[in-house]
N, C-alpha and C positions, 0 to 999 in steps of 0.2 A: 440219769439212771437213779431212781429209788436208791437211797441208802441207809441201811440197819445194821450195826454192830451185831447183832445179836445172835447166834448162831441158828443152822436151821431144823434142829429138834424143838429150841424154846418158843418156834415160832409157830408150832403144828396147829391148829384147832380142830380141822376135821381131818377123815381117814377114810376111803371105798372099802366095800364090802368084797370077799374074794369070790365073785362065782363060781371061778374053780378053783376049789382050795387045795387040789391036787395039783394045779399047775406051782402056786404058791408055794407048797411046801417041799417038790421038788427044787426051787429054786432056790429055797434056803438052804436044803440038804446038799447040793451042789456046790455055794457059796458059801461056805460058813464063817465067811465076813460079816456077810449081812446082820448074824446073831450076836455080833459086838457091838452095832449101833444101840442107840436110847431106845428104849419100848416106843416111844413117838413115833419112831422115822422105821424104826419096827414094821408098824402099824401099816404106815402108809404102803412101805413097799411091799407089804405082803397083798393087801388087797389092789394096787395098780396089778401088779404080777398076777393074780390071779381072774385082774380082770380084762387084761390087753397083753394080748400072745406079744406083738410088738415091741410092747415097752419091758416087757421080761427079756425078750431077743436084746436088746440093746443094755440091757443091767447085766448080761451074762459079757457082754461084748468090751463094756466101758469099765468094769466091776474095777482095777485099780487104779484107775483116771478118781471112780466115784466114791468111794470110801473116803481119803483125805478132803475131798471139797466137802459132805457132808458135815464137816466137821466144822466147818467154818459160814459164816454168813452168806444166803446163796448169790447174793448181789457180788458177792468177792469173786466167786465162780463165775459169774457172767462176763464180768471184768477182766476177769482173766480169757476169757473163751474169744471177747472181740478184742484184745492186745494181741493174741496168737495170731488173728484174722490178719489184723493189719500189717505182719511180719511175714504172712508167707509170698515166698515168689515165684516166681514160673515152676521151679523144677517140684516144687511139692503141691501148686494151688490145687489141682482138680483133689486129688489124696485128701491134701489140709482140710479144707470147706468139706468133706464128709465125714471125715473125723470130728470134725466141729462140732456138724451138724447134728452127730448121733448126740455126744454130750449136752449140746443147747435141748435139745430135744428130752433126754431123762431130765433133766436137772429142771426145766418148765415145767414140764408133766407131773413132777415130784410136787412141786412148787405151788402149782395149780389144785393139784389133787387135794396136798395138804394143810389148804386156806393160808399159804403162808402167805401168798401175794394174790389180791384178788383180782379181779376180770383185768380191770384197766389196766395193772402194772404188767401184769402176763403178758397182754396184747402188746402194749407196748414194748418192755425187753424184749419179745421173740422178736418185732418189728425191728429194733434197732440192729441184732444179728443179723436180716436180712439184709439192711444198710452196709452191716462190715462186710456181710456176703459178697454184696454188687460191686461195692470199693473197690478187694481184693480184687476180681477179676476183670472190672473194668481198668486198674492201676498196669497189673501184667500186661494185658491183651492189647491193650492202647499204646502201652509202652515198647512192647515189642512193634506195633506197627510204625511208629515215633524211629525205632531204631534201625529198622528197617531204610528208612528216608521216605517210608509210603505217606506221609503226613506233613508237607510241606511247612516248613519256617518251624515247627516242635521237636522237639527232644524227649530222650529217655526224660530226664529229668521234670521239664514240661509236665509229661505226664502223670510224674510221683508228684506233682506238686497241686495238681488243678484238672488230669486227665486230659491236657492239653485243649480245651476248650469243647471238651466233649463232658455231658450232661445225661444224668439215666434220671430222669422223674418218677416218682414211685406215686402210682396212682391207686385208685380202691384204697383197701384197708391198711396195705402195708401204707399209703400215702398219709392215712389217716392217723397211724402208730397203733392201728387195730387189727394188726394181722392174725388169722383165726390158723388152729396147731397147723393142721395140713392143705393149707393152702397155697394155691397158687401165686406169683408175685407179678401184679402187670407191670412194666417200665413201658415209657416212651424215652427214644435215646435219642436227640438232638446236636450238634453242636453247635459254636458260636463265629459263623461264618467272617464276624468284623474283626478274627483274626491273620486271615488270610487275603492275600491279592483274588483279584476278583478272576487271574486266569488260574490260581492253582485250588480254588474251593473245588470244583469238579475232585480233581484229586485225591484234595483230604479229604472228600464225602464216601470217596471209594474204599480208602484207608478205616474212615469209623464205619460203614458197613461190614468190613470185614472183621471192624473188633468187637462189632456188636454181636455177629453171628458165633465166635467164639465166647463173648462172655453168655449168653444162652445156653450155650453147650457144654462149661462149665460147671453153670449151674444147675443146668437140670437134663441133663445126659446121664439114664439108671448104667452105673456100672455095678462090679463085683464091690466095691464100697457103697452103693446105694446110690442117691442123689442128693443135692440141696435143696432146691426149689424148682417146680418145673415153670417157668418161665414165659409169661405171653406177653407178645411187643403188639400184638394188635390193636390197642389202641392208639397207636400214631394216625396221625390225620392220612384217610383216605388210603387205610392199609391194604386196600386190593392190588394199588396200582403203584406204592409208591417203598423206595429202599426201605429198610429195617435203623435207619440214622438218616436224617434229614438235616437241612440248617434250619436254624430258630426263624428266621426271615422268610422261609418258605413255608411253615408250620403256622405263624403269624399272619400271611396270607390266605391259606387255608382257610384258619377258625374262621377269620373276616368275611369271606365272603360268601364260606359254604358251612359255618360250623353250625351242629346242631344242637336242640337243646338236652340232646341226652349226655353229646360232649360236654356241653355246660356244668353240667350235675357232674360229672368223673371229675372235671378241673375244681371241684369243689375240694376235693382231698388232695389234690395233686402238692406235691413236694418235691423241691431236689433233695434226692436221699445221697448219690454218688459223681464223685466229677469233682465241674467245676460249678460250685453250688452256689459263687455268685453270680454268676452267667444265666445259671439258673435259674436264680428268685428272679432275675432279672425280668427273664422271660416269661416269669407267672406274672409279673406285674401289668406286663405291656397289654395279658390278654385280662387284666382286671373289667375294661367294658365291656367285653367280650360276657365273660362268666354273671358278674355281679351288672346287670342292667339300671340305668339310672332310677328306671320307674317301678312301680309295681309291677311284675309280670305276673298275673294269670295267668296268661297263657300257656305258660308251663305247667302247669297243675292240669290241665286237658292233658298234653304230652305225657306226661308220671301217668294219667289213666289211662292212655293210649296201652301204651309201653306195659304196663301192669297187667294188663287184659292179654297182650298178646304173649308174654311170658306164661300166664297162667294155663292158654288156651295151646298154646305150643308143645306143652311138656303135662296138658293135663292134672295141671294144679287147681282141684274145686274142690269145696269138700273138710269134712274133721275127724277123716276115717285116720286114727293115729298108724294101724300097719304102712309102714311107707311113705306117712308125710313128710314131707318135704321142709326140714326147721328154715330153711333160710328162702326157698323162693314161694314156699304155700300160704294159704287162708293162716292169716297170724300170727306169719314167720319173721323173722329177723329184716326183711328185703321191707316189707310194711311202715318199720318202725323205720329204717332208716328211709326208705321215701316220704314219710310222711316228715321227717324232720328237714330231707334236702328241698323239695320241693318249698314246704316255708321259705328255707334259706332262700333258695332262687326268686322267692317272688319280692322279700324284701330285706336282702341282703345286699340289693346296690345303694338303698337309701342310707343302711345301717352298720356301719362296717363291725360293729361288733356281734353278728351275725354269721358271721363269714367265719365259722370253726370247723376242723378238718374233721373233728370226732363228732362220733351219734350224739353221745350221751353231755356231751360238752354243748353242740348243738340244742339239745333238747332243753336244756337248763337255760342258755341264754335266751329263746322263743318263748320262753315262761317269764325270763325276767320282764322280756319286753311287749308281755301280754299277747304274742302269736298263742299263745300254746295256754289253756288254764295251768296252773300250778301242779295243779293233780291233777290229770291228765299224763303231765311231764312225771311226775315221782312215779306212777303206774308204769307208762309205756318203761321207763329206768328200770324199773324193777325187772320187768318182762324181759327185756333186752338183755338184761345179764344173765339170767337165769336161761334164757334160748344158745345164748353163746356158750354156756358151759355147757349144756347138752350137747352141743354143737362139736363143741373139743371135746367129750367123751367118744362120740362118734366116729372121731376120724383119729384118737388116739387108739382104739383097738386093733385096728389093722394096719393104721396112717394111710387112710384112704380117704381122698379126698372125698366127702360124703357129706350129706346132710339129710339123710334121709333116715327116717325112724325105721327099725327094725320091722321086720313083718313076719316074725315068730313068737310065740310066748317066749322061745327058750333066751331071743335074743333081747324082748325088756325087761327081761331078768338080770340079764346080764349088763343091760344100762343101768338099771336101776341101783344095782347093788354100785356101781362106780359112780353113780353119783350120791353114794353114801345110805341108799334107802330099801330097808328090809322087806318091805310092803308094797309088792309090784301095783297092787291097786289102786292103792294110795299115791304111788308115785304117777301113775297115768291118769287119776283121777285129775290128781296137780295142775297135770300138765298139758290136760284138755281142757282146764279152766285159763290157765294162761295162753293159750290157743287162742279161745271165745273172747278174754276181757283184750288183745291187741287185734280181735279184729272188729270188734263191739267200737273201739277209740278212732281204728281209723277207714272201717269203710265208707263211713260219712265222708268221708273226704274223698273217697276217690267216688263215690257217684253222690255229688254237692246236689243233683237233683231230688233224690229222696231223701235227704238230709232237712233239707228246708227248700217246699217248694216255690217256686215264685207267686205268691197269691196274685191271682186276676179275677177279671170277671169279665163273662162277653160283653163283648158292647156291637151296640149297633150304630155303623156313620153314614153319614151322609153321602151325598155322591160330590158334594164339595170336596170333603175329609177323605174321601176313596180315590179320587184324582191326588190326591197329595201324596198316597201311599203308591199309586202307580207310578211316580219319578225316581220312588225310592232302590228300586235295583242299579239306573243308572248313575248312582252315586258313587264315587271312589271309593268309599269304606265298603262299600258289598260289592265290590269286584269280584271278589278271593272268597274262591267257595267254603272254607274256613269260616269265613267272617260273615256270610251269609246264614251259614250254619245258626251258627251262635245268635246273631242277632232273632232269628226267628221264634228262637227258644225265650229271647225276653221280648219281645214285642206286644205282646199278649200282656203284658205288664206292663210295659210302658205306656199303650193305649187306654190300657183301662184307667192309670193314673191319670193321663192329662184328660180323659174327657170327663171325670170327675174334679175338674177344675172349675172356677169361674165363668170362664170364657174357654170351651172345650176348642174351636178354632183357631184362636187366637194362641194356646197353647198348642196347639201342632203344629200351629204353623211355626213357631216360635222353635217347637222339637226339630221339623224340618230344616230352618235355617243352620241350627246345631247339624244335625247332619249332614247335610250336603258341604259343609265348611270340614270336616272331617278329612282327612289326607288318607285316613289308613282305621279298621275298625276291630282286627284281632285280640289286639291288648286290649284296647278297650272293653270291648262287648264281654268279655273273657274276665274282666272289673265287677261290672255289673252283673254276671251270671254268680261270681260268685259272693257278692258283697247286695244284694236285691236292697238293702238300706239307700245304696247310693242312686236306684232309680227313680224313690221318695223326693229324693235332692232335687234330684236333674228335674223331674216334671214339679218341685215348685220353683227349681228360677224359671224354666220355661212358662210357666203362667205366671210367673213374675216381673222377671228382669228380662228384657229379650236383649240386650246389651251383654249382661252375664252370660247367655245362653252363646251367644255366638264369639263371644270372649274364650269359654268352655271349649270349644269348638276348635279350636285353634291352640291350644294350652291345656288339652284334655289330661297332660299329665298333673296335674295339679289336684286332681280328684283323689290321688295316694295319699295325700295331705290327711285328707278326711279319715283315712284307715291309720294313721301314724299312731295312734293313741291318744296323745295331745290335742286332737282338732280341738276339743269342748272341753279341755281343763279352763285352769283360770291362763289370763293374759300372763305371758312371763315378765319378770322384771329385765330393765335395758342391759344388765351386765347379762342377763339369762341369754336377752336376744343375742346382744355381741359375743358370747361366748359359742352361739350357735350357729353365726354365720363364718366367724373365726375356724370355727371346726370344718366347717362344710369348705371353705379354701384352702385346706391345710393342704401341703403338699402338693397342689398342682401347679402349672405353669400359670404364666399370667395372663394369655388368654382365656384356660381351662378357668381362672378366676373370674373373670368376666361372666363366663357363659354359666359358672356357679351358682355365681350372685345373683344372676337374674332367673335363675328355675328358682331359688330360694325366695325370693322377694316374691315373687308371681303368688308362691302358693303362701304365705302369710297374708297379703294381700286377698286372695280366694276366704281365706279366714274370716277375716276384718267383716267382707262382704258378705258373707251367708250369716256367719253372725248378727252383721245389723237387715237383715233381707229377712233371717226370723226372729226378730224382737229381742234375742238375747240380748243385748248392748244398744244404748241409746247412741242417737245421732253424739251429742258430745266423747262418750267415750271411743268411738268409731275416727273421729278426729286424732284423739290421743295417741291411738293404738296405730294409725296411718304417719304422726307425725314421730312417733318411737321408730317405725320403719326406718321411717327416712334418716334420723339420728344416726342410726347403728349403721346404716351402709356407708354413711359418709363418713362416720369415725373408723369405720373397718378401712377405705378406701384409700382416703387421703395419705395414711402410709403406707401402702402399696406402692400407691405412684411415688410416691416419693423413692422408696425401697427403689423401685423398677427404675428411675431416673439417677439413680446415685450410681449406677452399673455402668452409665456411658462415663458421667461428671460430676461422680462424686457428691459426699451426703451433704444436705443439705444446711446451707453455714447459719453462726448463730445459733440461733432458739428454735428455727425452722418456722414454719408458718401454720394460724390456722384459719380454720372457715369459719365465716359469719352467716348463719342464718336469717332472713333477710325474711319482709311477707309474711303469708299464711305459715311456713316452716317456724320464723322462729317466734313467731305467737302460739307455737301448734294448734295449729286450725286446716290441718290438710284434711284432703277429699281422696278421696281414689280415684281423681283423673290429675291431681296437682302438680305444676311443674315446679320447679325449686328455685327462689331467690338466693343464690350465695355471694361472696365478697370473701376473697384470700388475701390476708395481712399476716407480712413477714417481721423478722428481725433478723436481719444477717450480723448484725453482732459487731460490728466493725468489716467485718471478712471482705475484700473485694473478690476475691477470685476461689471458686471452688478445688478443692483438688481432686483430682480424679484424669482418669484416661483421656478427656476430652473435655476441658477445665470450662466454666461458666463464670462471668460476675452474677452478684445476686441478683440481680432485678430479672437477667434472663433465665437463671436457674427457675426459680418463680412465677416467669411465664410461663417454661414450659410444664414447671409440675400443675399450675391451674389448667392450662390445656390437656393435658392428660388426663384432670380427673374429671372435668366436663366431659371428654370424651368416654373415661370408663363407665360415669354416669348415662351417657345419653348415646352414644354409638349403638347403632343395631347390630346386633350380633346375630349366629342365627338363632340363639335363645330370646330376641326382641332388645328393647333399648330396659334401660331403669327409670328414669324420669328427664323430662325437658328439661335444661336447667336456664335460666336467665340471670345475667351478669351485669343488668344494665342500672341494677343502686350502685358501682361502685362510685368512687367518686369520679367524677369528671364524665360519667356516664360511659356510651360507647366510645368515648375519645381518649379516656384514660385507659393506664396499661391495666391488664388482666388480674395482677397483682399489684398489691400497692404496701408499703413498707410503714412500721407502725407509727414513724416521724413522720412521714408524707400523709395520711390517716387523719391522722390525727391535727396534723397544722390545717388541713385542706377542711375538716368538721368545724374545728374554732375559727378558722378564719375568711372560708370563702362557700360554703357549702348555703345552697337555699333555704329556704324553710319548709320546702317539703321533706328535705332531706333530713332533717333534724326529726322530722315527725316518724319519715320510717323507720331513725336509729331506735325511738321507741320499743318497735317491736326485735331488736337485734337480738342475736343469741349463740354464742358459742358454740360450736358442736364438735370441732377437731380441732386436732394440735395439742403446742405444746402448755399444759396447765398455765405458767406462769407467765406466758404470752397472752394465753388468754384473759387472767387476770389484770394483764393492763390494758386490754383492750376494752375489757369491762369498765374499766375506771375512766378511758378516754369516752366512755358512752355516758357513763354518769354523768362525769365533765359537764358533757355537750349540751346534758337534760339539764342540767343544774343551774347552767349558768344564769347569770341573771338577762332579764330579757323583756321589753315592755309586752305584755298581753296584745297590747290592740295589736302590735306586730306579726305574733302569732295568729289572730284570727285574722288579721288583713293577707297575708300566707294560704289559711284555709279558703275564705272565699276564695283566691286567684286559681288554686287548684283546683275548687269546685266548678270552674267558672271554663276552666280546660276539659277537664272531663265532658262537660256537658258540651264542649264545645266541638269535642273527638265524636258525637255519634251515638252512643248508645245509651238510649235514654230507660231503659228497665222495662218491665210491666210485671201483671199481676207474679207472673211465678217466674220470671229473671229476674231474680230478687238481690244479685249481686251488686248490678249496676241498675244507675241513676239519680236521680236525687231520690233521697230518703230510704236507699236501699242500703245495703251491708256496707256495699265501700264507702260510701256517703258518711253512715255510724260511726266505720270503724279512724275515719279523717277525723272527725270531732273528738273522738275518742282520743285520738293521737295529739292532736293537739291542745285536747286537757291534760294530759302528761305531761306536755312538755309546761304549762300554765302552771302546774301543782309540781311541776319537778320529779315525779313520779316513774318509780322503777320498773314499774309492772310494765308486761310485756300482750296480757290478752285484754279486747275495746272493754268487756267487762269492768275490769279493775282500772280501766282508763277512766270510764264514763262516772264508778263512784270518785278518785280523785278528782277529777273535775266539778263536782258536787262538793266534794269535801274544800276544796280555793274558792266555791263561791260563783261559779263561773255559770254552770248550772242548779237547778234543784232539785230536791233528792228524790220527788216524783218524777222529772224530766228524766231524771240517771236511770230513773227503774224501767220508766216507757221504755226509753232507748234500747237499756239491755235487753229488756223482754222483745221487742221488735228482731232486733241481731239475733238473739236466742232461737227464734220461730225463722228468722230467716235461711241462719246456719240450717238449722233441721232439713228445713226445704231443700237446702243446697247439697247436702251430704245426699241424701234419699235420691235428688237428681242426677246429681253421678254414677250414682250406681245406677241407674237408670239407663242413663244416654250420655253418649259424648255427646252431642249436638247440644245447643238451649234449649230448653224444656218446655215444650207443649203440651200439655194432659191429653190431645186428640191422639197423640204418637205410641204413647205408653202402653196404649193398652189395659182393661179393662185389673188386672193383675199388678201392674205399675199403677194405677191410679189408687190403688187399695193402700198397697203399699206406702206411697208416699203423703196419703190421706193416714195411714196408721202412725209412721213414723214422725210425723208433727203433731199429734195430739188430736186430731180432730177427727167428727164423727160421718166428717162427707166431704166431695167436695165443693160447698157452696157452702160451706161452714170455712172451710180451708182459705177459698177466695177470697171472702169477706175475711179473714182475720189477718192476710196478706195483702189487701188493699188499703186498710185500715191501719193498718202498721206504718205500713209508706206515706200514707197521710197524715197519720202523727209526727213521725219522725221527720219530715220537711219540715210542719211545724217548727217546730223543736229546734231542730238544728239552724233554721231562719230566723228565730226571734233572738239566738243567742250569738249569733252573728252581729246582732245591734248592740249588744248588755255589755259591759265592762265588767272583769271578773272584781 
């Protein structure tokens, strides 16, 4: 609750005008208390009085309850009003809560009227009175059934303490803390079934049905004391057919398998306001997938205009005739603004959980922060919102009729006008048809996205090749659902026209096609693209580009949200940015839930990387960088995971713990976007032989199983797909050695029995997890290794043997497998490696290998430059080809769109330029690497 010393005359600013100032001045002459207060509170209550029969009724009713609290701070009175609440018991509740309710009632209305508290704190305090409301009679009425015995295994007490497992969710605006003066309060009333034996739940569901239908009655049964609240439980799931209190496990089943997305949008505010309010959040939480979807939902934004239509068209809301509009369901009413802000939420508030706020105006501000919403935009619709709400409680303050409808007499906008402070009836409805026009100017865009921005096309004319392609298209899984057949037709006409202004207009449909027909399901999606027409730009250029991407897309279409995040096309984040961001996105789930995390996350940074180097933003090398950052961060996120997960059966892991050695293209960072992962896990158990924990380990098996587990969190398919291959086979001893290897064992097996090709790929080693000062000696056992002294001819007698193997395994390269064979990448990048090891050299990419070896003398420093620049042109080719195709790379396969592509992404002007400068490369660099095979460094 808001807190201010200050009493509530000092805090007046504004004051309503008295329509009838006869009614007014009776009521002073009546009360001549009232003419002791400060000229302030003077003020205000002469014009409330003279402008709401109502709230003079209740000032005549309440007159020596209200004298002393004006006198003091009105927060002190509120506080006081819900301590009474919490104290009443059966023999006084229905009485007390109307008594209350009169008091709560002048003392807001006072409060409100006399700008002492504005929109938000009003909404809010009446809200939280509604909270002591439902307590109170949920506390009695539960408690009495508890005492009865009708509520198996609870108690009176039980119930004073938690409502014995029963829960009243307050949903709408009371859920939100935006409850408007005389409005209704919706609950859904559940209880928490996993307190009960599974034959006496029947029972107790019969017991909280029965407390439920009294606390209703309660509260909003008009007696000779009036009423509280009048009360609707309908929206509990499937309230035609089902009690008034259900269990949370039948409610749970419900949402899952029938719940709508209108339910979705009410669970947006949903609260436990009474009960047991941890049983409660509990239960909001489980239906978190439920509500907040993983992906972008579109499709909700159709529904909100569904839904909006048939409200308008039901109750004959069209129109800016002010007699009788409607402030909360008309053209530019209050219901507007708040769909326009939940509908955002819904679409991407699964992605963003800072999204996910119960209030409008809270809501609106955060969709601004996070670029949903322009800035202004949000400060307008804000503005508008409050200013509707306070007309809103003028309205239902004159009678306390629950209303929203403007007046449809002069005499009666006179009569609003002057209570909401303004002398100038024309002036006040000029206002207020402006503010009408400017919330629906903001959001009818949004509810028909089609005259907002239409989808530009152009006819086209196809072929009867291209027409047979369109005639498969109904029997496609994603256009089943007349839904999604809908949608799609509406962008089709776009998307065709896109691809056949492509390169190759066949080759692009057909490309579109394979994308579609790989599709499971097409509502969200197409429902993406209707409303985001940017992203159909996208999709028709990897379709005439990548047909690899396209049917990648196809299969992982959630990844296309990426692109709407904000972020797609800022700059690359730095690696604490990444780890910090994939850190958040596992936060709190289980350790499956993690798995399946990491790999929607990776997917779409990945989607990144690709489109970015697919349109020229990013060169083939920085495209490596940014793929092998990927890899960094999952592995560093990862490795204590399992570890964390493993120390639950046996305990944390002894010593210093272990870390990973990136191995290969990883720890050169030289990945591709098809790259599998070299690692190596080296421990220090520290002396410790045996773990302690529930089911104890010595180290070497602790250590097996945490390397098996993170192979597995890496590379297990889930149903979000696997993370990357991973290969194990540098460590020492090869496939014959254990999984993990300890940093003594490591290290004696490098100095003293390890080959010379192994020395050469310690060159490219590189830390990526664990614990710093492990790693730091593992780094020094690498130096060592390089360091040591070593005859040259050794080293090159090493690289021929393994040159001499490769070429012996099979795959001898050509023009565009530029990977393998002689004079290809791997070929370089062994010389490379073994001028590091010649030159003692720390670098880790063939680059900085090839000038050390130049610099010992081994090569010359045009051979170092051929070399690099060969590797340079080669990498490029290799990067471009991945994203391409898994398969080896053929230019006949690619496609007209691929070959541009990886003609653009190498530097060259064709491909017969491309050819020759990749035949030619390989011919040098044989060269090269043949003649230095004979030289002594």
């Amino acid at each position: 609750m808001t807190q201010n010393a200050a009493p509530f005359a000092a805090r007046i600013t504004r004051a309503p005008l008295a329509y009838d100032g006869a009614l007014a001045t009776g009521l002073f002459a009546d009360l001549p208390q009232l003419n002791e207060l400060a000229p302030e509170l003077r003020e205000v209550i002469h014009g409330v009085a003279g402008c709401a029969p109502y709230l003079a009724g209740l000032i005549r009713r309440e007159i020596d309850w209200l004298i002393p609290t004006l006198s003091a701070a009105p927060e002190a009175g509120m506080a006081a009003i819900l301590a009474e609440a919490a104290a009443l018991g059966a023999s006084d509740l229905d009485a007390g809560l109307r008594r209350l309710k009169r008091r709560a009632a002048i003392l807001v209305a006072l409060a409100d009227c006399g700008g002492v508290w504005d929109l938000l704190t009003t909404t809010a305090l009446w809200s939280q009175f509604a909270d002591a409301c439902v307590q109170a009679a949920l506390r009695v009425h539960v408690g009495a059934e508890a005492r009865r015995g009708r509520i198996p295994t609870q108690t009176e007490e039980d119930a004073l303490r938690d409502g014995a497992g029963m829960v009243a969710l307050a949903m709408g605006k009371m859920g939100a803390g935006e409850l408007n003066y005389s409005s209704d309060i919706d609950l859904i009333c559940l209880f928490d079934e996993t307190r009960f034996d599974a034959g006496d739940e029947m029972e107790a569901r019969t017991g909280f049905v029965r407390a439920t239908r009294r606390i209703a009655a309660s509260l909003g049964e008009i007696t000779s004391e009036g009423y509280v609240f009048r009360t609707d439980l309908r929206l509990r799931p499937d309230a035609s057919v089902t009690p008034v209190s259900i269990s949370m496990a039948a409610a749970e089943r419900y949402y899952e398998a029938e719940g709508r997305n209108w339910e979705r949008a009410a669970y947006i505010k949903a609260r436990a306001a009474a009960g047991d309010l941890a049983a409660g959040e509990r239960f909001l939480k489980t239906l978190t997938p439920f509500v907040w979807r993983k992906h972008l939902d579109f499709a909700a934004i159709r529904d909100t205009q569904d839904m909006r239509q048939r409200i308008r068209d039901h109750k004959g809301l069209h129109g800016f005739t002010l007699e009788g509009h409607n402030m909360k369901l008309g053209a530019g009413g209050i219901r507007e603004i708040e769909f326009f802000a939940q509908t955002r939420q819904l679409v991407a508030g699964g992605r963003d959980p800072d999204l996910r706020m119960r209030r409008t105006v809270d809501a609106l501000a955060a969709l601004a922060k996070k670029s949903w919403v322009d800035p202004e935009v949000t400060e307008s619709l804000t503005a508008h919102y409050i200013a509707h709400r306070e007309v809103e409680h003028r309205l239902q303050m004159i009678h306390d009729a629950q209303t929203h409808s403007l007046p449809k007499s002069p005499e009666g906008f006179a009569r609003l006008a002057a209570f909401m402070g303004e002398g100038d009836v024309a002036a006040f409805r000029a206002a207020l048809l402006a503010r009408l026009h400017a919330v629906d100017d903001a959001c009818e865009p949004f509810y028909t996205p089609q005259k907002q921005a239409e989808i530009e096309h152009e006819d086209v004319t196809l072929t009867p090749s291209q027409i047979e392609i369109l005639s498969r298209w109904p029997g496609y899984s994603c256009l089943r659902a007349s839904r999604g057949r809908e949608i799609f037709e509406q962008i089709k006409p776009a998307l065709l026209s896109k691809l056949m202004k492509s390169a190759n207009p066949d080759e692009s449909l057909s490309n579109f096609d394979s994308f579609l027909k790989g599709l499971p399901a097409g509502v969200q999606l197409f429902s993406l693209f209707q409303s985001n027409p940017s992203l159909i730009d996208l999709l028709a250029d990897i379709c005439a580009t990548a047909p690899a991407l396209s049917i990648y897309l196809s299969r992982n279409a959630k990844v296309l949200d990426a692109v709407l995040s904000g972020g797609f096309f800022a700059r690359w984040p730095a690696r604490g940015e990444l780890l910090q961001s994939l850190s958040s996105t596992l936060e709190g789930l289980d350790y499956e839930g993690q798995l399946d995390a990491a790999r929607r996350w990776l997917k779409e940074w990945h989607f990144r990387v690709g489109v970015h180097h697919l349109r020229g933003l990013i060169e083939a090398e920085e495209a490596a960088k940014q793929y092998t950052d990927l890899a960094d961060v999952v592995i560093a996120c990862f490795w204590p995971l399992v570890c964390s997960e493993l120390a639950k059966k046996h305990g944390v892991a002894p010593g210093r713990g272990g870390v990973v050695l990136a191995m290969g293209s990883l720890g050169a960072a030289r990945l591709t976007a098809g790259s599998d992962l070299d690692l190596i896990v080296i421990y220090d158990a520290g002396g410790v032989e045996m773990t302690d924990g529930p089911r104890p380990l010595d180290a070497r098996g602790w250590f097996s199983k945490a390397t098996k587990m993170l192979i597995t969190a890496l590379s297990a398919p889930t149903s979000e797909g696997r993370l990357y291959e991973v290969d194990m086979r540098l460590r020492p001893s090869g496939r014959k050695g254990p999984v993990a290897t300890s940093l003594e064992a490591f290290t004696h097996y490098q100095m003293n029995e390890a080959w010379g090709w192994e020395h050469m790929a310690l060159t490219r080693a590189r830390v990526v997890a664990g614990d710093a000062s492990l790693g730091a000696d593992v780094e020094a056992t690498r130096m060592q290794v390089i360091q040591s002294p070593r005859k040259p001819s050794t080293i090159i007698a090493d690289l021929a043997d393994m040159r001499q193997r490769l070429a012996a395994a099979g795959r001898k390269g050509s023009t565009f497998d530029v990977k393998a064979g002689m004079g290809g990448m791997q070929d370089i990048d062994l010389i490379g490696q073994a001028g590091a090891l010649i030159a003692g050299s720390a670098a880790r990419a063939t680059a900085r290998h090839l000038r050390a070896a130049a610099k010992c003398g081994w090569l010359t420093q045009a051979e170092a430059e051929a070399l690099s620049a060969a590797h340079a042109l080669f990498s490029r080719a290799a990067q471009a080809a991945r994203l391409l195709t898994d398969a080896p790379l053929d230019p006949s396969d690619i496609g007209q769109g691929g070959l541009e592509f990886l003609v653009r992404a190498t530097g060259h002007a064709d491909r017969a330029s491309l050819e020759t400068a990749l035949d030619a490369g390989r011919v040098e660099s044989v060269a090269i690497i043949e003649a230095a095979l004979t030289r002594k460094p």
